[in-house]
N, C-alpha and C positions, 0 to 999 in steps of 0.2 A: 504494500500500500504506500503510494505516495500521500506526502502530505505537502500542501503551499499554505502562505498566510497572507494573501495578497487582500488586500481592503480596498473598496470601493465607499468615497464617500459622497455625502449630497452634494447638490450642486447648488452654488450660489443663489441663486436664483429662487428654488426651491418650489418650483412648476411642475407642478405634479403629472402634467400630461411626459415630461422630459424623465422623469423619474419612472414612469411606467415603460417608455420606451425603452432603456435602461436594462428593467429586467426582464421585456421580452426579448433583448440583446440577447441576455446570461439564459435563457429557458432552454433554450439547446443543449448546454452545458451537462443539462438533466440524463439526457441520452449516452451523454459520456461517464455517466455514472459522478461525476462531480456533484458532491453538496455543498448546496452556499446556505448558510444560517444569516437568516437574519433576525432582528428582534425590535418589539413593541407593543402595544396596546389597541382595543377598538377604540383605548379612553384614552386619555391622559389628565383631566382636571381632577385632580385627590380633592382639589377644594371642594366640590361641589358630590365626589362620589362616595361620601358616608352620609349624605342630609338624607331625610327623610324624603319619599319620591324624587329621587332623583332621574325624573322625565329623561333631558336631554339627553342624558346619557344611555337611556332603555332603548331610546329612538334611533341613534348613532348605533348603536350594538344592531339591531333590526337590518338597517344599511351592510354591514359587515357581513350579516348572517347570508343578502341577498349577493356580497361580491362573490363570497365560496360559493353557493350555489349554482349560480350563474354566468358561469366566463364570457357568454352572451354579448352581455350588458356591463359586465365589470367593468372595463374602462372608463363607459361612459360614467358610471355611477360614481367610481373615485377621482378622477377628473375632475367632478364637481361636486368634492366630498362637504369642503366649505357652507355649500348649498341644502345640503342635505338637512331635515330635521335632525337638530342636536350634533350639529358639524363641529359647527364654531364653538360651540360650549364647552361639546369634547377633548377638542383642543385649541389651544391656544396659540400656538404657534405650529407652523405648517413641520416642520422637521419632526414633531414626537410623533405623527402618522407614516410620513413618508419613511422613517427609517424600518 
């Protein structure tokens, strides 16, 4: 087994449609038996994810649940995750999703 530790980071910018492109680049990879790890949350506001109903964040989760089931529509939907009920809530800065 080989092993690399080569890192990919975000891009300035932090354009999610640029970021999706990105890792339809690396999806080939998969066929070469290469695993890329990466990591994050459907959420990232702690402030708001132990209150009592915390809506925005059920709703954002809902959105997530629809990108795994549907490679379809995935794009479009995280594209315009911002958008989505309980987007922005969830996160606050575009980086805690995209990574």
């Amino acid at each position: 087994m080989r092993c690399a530790d080569p890192a990919l980071s975000l891009q300035a910018g932090l354009d999610s449609t640029l970021h999706l492109a990105m890792g339809n680049a690396l999806a080939p990879l998969r066929d070469q038996g290469v695993l890329i790890v990466g990591s994050g949350m459907s959420y990232h506001n702690l402030a708001i994810c132990f209150q009592a109903g915390a809506r925005p964040l059920r709703r954002f989760r809902c959105l997530a649940g629809r990108c795994v089931q549907d490679p379809a529509t995935r794009e479009q939907l995280l594209a315009k995750w911002r958008e989505a009920p309980g987007g922005a809530a969830s996160h606050r800065r575009e980086e805690h999703l995209i990574l």
